[in-house]
C-alpha positions as CSV (number, residue, x, y, z in Angstrom):
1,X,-32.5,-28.7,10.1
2,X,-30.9,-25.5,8.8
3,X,-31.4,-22.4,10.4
4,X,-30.2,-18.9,8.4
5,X,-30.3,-15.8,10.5
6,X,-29.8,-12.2,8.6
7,X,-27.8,-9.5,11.0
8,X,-28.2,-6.1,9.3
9,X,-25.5,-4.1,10.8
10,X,-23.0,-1.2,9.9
11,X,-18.8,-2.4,10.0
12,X,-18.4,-0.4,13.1
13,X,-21.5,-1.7,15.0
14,X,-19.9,-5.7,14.2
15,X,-16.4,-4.3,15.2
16,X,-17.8,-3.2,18.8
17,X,-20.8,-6.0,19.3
18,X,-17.5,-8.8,18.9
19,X,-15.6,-6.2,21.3
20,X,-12.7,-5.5,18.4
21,X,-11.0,-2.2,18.3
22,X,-11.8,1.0,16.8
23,X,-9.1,1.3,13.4
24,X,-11.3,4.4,12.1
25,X,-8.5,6.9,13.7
26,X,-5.3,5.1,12.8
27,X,-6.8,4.2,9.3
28,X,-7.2,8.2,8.9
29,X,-3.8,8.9,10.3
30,X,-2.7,6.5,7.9
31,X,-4.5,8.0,4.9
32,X,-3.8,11.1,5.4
33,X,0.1,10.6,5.9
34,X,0.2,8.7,2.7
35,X,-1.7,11.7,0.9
36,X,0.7,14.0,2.6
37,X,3.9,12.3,0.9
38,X,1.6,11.8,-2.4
39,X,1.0,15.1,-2.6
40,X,5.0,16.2,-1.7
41,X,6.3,13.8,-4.2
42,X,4.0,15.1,-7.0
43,X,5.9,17.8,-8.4
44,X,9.2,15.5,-8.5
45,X,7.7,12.9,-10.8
46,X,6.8,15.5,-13.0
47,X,10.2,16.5,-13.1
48,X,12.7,13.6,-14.7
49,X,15.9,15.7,-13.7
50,X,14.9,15.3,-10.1
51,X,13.3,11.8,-10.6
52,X,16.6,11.0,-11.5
53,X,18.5,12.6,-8.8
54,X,16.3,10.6,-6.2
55,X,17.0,7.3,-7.6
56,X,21.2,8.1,-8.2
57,X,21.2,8.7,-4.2
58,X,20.5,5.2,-3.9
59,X,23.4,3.0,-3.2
60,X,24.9,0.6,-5.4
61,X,23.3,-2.2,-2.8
62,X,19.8,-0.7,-2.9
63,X,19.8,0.1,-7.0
64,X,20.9,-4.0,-6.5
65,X,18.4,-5.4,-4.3
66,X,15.8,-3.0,-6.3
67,X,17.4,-5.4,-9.6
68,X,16.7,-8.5,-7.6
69,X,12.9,-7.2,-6.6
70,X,11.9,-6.7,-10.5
71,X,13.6,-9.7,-11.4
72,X,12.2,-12.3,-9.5
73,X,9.1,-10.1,-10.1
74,X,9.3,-10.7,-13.6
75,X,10.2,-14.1,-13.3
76,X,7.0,-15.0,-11.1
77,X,4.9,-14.4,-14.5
78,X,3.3,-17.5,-16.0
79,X,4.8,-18.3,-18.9
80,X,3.1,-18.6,-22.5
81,X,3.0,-22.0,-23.8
């Protein structure tokens, strides 16, 4: 015997009828920070000059382990036969 029952009910009601928390203010703090630093970045990737600038200020071990990232990023692609 199979039973199927159908619950028609909004994310928020699920969240609170399984007694899970509320993330609807910390997932618009979080939204709107990341918009905020969007937003103040903008302008400096239209600009190469100070695109630049921002990535010399990284040290010689960051510009490295930011080498390492793309590498074994690149090297995680499936290969063509």
């Amino acid at each position: 015997m199979k039973f199927t029952i159908n619950i028609d009910c909004t994310p928020a009601e699920a969240r609170a009828f399984f007694g899970m928390p509320d993330v609807e203010p910390m997932n618009k703090m979080i939204v709107d920070e990341m918009t905020r630093r969007a937003k103040d970045n903008l302008d400096t990737l239209a600009d190469p000059e100070r695109f630049m600038a921002q990535w010399m200020q990284m040290s010689g071990k960051s510009m490295e382990q930011f080498q390492n990232l793309m590498g074994s990023a690149m090297g995680a692609a499936p290969k063509k036969k």
